[in-house]
N, C-alpha and C positions, 0 to 999 in steps of 0.2 A: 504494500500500500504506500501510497506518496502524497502530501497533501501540497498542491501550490499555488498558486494565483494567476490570475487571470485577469486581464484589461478588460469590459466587458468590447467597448465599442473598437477595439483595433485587434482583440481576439490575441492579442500579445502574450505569453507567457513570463511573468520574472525570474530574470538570470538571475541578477545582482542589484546594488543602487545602481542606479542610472541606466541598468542595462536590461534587454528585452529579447525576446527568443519566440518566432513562430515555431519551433519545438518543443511540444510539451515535454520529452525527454529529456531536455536539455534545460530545462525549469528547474530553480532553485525548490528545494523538498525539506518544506518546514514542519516537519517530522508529526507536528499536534496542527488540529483546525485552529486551536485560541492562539496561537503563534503568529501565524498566518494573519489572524487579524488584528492581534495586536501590532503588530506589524506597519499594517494600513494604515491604522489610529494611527500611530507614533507619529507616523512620515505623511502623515495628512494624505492620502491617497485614493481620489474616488475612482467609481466606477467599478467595486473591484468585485471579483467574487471567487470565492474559495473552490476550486477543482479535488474532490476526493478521488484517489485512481486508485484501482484495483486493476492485478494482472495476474490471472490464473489458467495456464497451460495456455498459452500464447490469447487468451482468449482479456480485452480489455475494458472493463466497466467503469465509468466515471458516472458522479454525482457532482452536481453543482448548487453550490450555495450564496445564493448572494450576502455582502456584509452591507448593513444598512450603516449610516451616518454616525456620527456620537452624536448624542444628543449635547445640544446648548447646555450652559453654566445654569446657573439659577442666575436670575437677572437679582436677588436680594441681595445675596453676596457680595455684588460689585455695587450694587446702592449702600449699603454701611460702610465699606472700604472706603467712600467716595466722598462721604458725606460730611460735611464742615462742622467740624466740633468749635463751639464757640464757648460754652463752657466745660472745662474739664472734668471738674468735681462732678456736676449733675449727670455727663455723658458717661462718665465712671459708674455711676448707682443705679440710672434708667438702663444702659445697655449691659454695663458687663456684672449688674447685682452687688457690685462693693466699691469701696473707693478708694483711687490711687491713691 
């Protein structure tokens, strides 16, 4: 079994960074499916979908799986990080329950 990626729209296989392979044989084999897409995640890479291959007595079955998007941040997060503390002491006790 081989698990590896796939470009969907140019049907590309991945070699390497930067590199591509109309050969599935010739496709980097990242040994687990969460590999694979974590992978993707890391290096921001859409489009992509996970190729499972199986080869049993010259005989060869693939499964495909698309990997969806990350989802977005939570939009709160980046609103309290963001947000103008004008008093210290109070923004101490309302947000974080005690005071610096």
């Amino acid at each position: 079994m081989s698990i590896v990626l796939q470009h969907v729209r140019s049907s590309l296989y991945f070699l390497g960074p930067g590199s591509w392979t109309r050969e599935r044989s010739e496709a980097f084999d990242f040994g687990h499916s969460q590999r694979a897409i974590d992978y993707t995640r890391l290096h921001r890479l859409s489009g992509m979908q996970v190729i499972v291959v199986f080869i049993d007595n010259d005989q060869v079955e693939t499964h495909i799986f698309p990997i969806q998007p990350t989802p977005p941040l939570p939009v709160v997060a980046a609103a309290v990080s963001s947000a103008r503390v004008e008093n210290r002491s109070t923004y101490s006790q309302d947000v974080l329950g005690r005071e610096l």
